[in-house]
VMD Tcl script that draws the C-alpha trace (Angstrom):
set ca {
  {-9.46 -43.17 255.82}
  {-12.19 -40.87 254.80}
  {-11.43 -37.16 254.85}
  {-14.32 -34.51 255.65}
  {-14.26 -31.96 253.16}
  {-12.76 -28.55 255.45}
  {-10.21 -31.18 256.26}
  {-9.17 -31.57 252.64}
  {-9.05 -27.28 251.98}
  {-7.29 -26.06 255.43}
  {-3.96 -24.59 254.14}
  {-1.10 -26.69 253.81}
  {2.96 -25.55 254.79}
  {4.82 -27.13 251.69}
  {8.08 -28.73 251.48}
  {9.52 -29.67 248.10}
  {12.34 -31.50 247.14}
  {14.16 -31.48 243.79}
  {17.09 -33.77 242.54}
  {17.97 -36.86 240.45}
  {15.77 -39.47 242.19}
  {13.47 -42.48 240.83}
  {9.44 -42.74 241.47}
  {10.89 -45.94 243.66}
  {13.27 -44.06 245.51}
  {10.86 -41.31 246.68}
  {8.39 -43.76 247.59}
  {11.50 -45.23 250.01}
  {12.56 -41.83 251.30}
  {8.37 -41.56 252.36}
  {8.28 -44.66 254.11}
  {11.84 -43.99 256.18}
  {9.80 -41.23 257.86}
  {6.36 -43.01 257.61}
  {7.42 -46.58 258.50}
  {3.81 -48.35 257.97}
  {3.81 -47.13 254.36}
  {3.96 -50.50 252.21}
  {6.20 -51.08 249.66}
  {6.30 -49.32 246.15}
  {4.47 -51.10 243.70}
  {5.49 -50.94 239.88}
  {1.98 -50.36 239.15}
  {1.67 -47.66 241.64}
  {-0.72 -44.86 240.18}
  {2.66 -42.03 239.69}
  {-0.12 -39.33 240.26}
  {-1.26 -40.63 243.62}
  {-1.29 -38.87 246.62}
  {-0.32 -39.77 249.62}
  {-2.80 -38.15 252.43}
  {-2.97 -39.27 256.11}
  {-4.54 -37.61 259.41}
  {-2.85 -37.42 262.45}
  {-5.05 -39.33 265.48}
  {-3.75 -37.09 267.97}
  {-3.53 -33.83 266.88}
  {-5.75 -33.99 263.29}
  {-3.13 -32.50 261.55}
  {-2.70 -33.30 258.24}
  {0.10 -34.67 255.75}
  {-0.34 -34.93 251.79}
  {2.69 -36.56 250.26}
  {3.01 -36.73 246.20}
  {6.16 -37.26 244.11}
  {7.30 -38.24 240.81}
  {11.15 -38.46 239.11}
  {13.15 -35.37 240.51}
  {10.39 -34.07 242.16}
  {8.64 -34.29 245.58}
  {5.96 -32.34 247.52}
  {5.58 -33.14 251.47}
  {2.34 -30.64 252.63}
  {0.97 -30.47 255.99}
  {-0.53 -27.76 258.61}
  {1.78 -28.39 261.09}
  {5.46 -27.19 260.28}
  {7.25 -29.59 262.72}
  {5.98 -32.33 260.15}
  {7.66 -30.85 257.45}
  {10.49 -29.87 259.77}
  {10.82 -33.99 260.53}
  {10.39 -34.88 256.99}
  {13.36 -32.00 255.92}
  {16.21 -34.38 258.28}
  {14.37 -37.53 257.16}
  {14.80 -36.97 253.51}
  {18.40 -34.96 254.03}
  {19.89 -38.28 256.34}
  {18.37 -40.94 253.38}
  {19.62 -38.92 250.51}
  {23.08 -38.52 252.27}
  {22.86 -42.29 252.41}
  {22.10 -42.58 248.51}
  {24.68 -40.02 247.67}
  {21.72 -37.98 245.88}
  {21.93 -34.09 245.86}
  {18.50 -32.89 247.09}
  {18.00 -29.34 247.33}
  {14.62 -28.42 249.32}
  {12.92 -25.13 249.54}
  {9.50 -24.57 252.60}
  {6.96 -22.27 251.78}
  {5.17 -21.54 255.47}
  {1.40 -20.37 255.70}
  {1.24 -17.91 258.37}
  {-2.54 -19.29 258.40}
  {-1.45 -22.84 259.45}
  {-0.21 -21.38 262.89}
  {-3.33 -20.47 264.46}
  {-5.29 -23.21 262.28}
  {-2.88 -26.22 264.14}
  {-3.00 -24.10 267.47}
  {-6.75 -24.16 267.39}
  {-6.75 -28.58 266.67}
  {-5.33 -28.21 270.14}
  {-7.37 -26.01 271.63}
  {-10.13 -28.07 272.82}
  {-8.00 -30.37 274.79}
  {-6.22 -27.93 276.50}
  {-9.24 -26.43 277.44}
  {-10.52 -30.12 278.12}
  {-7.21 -30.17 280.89}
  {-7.86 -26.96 282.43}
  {-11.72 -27.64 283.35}
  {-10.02 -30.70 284.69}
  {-7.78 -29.15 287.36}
  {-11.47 -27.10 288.09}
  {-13.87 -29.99 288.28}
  {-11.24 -31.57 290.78}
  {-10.95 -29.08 293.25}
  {-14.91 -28.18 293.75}
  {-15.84 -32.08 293.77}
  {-15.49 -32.13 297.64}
  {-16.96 -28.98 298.17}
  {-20.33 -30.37 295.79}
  {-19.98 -33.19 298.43}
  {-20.00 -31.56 301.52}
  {-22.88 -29.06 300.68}
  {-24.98 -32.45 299.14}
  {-24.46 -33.83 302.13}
  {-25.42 -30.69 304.53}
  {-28.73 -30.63 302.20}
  {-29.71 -34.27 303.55}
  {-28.40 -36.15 300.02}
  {-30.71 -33.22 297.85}
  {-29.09 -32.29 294.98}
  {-32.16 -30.75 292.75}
  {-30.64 -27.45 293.50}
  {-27.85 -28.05 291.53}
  {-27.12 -26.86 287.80}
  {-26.84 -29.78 285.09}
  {-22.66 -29.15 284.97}
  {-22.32 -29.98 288.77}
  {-24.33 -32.98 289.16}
  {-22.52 -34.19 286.27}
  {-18.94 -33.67 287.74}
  {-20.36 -35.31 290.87}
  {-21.58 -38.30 289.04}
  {-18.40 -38.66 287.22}
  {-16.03 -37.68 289.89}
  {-14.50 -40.92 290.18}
  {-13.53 -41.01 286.24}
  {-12.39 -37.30 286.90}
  {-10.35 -37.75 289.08}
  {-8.94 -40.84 287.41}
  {-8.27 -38.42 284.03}
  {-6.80 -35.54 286.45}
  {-3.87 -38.00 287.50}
  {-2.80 -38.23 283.67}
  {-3.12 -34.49 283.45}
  {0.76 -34.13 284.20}
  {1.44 -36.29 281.00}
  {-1.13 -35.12 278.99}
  {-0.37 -30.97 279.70}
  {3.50 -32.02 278.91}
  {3.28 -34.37 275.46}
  {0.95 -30.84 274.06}
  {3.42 -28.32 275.65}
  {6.00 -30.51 273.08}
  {3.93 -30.32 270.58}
  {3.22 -26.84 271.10}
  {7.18 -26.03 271.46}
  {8.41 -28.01 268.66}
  {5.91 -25.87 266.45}
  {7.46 -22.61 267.66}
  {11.33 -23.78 267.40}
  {10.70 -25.23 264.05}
  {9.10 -22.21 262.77}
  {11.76 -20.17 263.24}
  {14.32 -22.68 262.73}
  {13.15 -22.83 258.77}
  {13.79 -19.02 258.95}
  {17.21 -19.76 260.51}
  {16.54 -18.16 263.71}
  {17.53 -20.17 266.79}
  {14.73 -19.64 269.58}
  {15.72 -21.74 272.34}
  {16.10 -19.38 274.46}
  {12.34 -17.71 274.35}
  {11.04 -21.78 275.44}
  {10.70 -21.25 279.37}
  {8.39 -18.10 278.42}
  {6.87 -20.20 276.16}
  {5.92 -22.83 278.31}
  {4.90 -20.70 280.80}
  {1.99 -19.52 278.35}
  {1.02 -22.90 277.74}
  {0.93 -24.07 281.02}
  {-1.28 -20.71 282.22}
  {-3.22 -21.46 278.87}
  {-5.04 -18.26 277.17}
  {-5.18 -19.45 273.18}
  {-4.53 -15.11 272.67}
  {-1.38 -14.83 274.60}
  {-0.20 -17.82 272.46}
  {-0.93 -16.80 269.30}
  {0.76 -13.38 270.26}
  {4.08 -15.16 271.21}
  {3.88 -16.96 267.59}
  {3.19 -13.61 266.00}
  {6.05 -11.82 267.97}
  {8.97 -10.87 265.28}
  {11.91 -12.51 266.68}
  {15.12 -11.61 264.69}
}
mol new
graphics top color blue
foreach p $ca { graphics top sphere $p radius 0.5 }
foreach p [lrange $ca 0 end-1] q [lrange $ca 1 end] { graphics top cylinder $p $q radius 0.2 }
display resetview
């Protein structure tokens, strides 16, 4: 996978993880979170890092390691947050002591919220394009078929208003897997500070669901104790 360059310097959350652990077992405790990892190699480079981009989102996760030592980095916290249990529940397993410390770029919050920006906004024109597709009908057809009067954007959603429609009816699933994404970031934010925020969610999804990128950011900025 080739990686454009202001992917490769966005700021990075990072977890580490320190104990008595082999190059080999590392490389196991990465591929029990990241399943399609292949098998560690004895002549696996010890110095190579690990980088992959998320297809969804376009997050991304940087995973290096040698004995005793291992770095997990990414710009969205829930990774790290997954990663944390992954690594805790395998080295339980091993009976290996792994003590882990998280340092969190406040950057990385509006940097991730952004990678999602343009398809909420994408979901919300949506909603729009749907309900004025009959009225661009009705008035085409009260103008005898002529449509020169209209601007560029509506003879393009009438054009496409079949395939609109047709990506309106996933809208539902679409609006809810990025409202999880969204909330996960927000609970596991806080949950690396110790701070249990289940109870702010509902107001949470509310913002997401009446989507202004500002409001959001302010509820991520909000000092919740």
């Amino acid at each position: 996978v080739a990686f454009r360059d202001d992917e490769m310097q966005r700021d990075l959350n990072v977890l580490t993880l320190r104990g008595s652990f082999s190059v080999n077992v590392a490389h196991e405790w990465m591929r029990a979170c990241l399943p399609e990892i292949p098998p560690y190699q004895e002549n696996e480079d010890p110095n190579k890092a690990w980088t992959f981009r998320n297809v969804f989102t376009g997050s991304i996760l940087r995973v290096s390691y040698q004995k005793d030592l291992m770095y997990v980095e990414s710009d969205n916290i829930s990774t790290l947050a997954i990663f944390k249990e992954c690594v805790s529940r395998e080295s339980m397993r091993r009976r290996v002591h792994v003590s882990d410390s998280v340092e969190v770029k406040e950057s990385t919050i509006p940097g991730f919220l952004g990678l999602l920006h343009n398809r909420l906004q994408h979901l919300l024109a949506l909603s729009r394009q749907v309900e004025i597709i009959e009225a661009l009908k009705e008035v085409s057809t009260s103008e005898g078929g002529d449509s020169s009067w209209m601007s560029a954007e509506y003879l393009a959603i009438l054009k496409n208003a079949d395939a609109i429609r047709a990506e309106h009816k996933q809208r539902p699933m679409l609006m809810n897997y990025l409202a999880g994404i969204i909330t996960d970031l927000f609970v596991d934010r806080h949950k690396l500070r110790g701070i249990d925020v289940r109870h702010k969610i509902p107001e949470l999804q509310g913002l997401i669901h009446d989507y202004n990128f500002d409001a959001l950011l302010s509820a991520f900025a909000e000092h919740i104790e």
